[in-house]
C-alpha positions in Angstrom: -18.6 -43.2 -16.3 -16.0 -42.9 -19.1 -12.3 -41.6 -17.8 -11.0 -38.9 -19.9 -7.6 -39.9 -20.7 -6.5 -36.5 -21.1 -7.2 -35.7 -17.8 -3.6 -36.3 -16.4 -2.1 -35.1 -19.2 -3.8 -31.6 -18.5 -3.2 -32.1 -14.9 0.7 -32.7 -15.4 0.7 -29.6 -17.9 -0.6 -27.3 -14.5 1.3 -28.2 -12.1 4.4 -27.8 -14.4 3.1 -23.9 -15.3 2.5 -23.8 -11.7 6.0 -24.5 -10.7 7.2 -22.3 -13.3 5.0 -19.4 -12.7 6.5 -19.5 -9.0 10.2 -18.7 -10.9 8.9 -15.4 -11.9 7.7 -14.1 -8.6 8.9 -11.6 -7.3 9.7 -12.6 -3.3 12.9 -10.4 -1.9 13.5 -6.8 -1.9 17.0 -8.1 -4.0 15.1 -9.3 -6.6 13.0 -5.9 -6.9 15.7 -3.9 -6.8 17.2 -6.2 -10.1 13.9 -5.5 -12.0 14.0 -1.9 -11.1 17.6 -1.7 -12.3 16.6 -3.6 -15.8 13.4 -1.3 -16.2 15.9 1.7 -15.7 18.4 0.7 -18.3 15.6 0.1 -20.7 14.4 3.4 -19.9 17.1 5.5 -20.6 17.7 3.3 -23.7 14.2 4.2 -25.0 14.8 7.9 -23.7 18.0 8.2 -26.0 15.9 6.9 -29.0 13.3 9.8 -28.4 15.9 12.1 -27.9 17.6 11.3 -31.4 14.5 10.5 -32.9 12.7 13.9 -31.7 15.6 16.9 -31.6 14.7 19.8 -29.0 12.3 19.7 -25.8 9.9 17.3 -27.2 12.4 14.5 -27.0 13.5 15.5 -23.8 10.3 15.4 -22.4 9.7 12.3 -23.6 12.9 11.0 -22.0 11.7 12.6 -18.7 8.9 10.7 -19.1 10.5 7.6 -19.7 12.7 7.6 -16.6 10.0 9.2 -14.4 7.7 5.8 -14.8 10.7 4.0 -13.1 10.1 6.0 -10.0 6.7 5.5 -9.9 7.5 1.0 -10.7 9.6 0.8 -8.5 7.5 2.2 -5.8 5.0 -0.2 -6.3 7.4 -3.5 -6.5 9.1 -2.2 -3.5 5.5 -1.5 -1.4 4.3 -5.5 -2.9 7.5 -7.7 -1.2 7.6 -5.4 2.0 5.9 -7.5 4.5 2.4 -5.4 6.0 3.0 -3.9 9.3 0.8 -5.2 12.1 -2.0 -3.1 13.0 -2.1 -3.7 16.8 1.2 -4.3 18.9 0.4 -7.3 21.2 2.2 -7.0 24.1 2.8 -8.7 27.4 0.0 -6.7 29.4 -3.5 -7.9 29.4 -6.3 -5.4 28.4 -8.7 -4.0 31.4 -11.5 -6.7 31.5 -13.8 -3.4 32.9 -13.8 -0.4 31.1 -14.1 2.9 33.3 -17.7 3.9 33.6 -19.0 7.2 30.3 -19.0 10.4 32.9 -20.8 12.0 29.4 -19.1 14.8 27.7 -18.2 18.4 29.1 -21.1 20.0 28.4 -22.2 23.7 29.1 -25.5 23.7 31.6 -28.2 25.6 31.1 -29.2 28.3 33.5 -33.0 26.8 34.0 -31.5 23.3 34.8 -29.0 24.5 37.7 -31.8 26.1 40.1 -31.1 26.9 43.4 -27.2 25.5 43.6 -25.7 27.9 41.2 -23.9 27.9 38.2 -20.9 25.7 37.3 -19.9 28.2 34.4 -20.4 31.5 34.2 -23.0 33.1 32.2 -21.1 35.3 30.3 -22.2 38.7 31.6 -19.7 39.3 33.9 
């Protein structure tokens, strides 16, 4: 079988994009507050443009909109590096190994089934 001698070539390029992907992640809540403040300043830059380039509520509208989409980023890179709450609290207790025996639900009973004992609730016609 005939080596590629390309192979480690392409395998040195990956690991290098690898390790230089891993600089732009985003790991603290630090670092997301620093992209939310550069998405902010760009944002009101571009809203100034549209507010010079389009006079009256048009370019303010488009300003809004410009600022309002750093709300709704910065949600989202905030809600990636928190870490997921646990869904069950381990503590130090130990669950019951036997579970309490299914008495059924509280049901109403009907007047045919209770007979001769009388009735547990009343009928109604009082």
């Amino acid at each position: 079988m005939a080596q590629n001698p390309r192979f480690g070539v392409r395998k040195l390029m990956m690991t290098i994009l690898k390790k230089i992907g891993r600089l732009f992640q985003i790991k603290t809540r630090f670092e997301a507050w620093l992209v939310i403040y550069a998405i902010a300043l760009g944002a009101v830059e571009r809203g100034q443009h549209y507010v010079a380039l389009y006079p009256g509520v048009g370019g303010w509208l488009l300003a809004l909109a410009c600022t309002g989409v750093v709300f709704v980023a910065g949600a989202k890179l905030l809600d990636s590096v928190r870490p997921p709450q646990p869904t069950l609290v381990g503590g130090p207790y130990r669950a019951p190994v036997q579970r309490r025996p299914f008495s059924g639900r509280d049901r109403r009973i009907r007047m045919s089934d209770v007979r001769d004992f009388g009735t547990k609730i009343s009928s109604g016609r009082d």
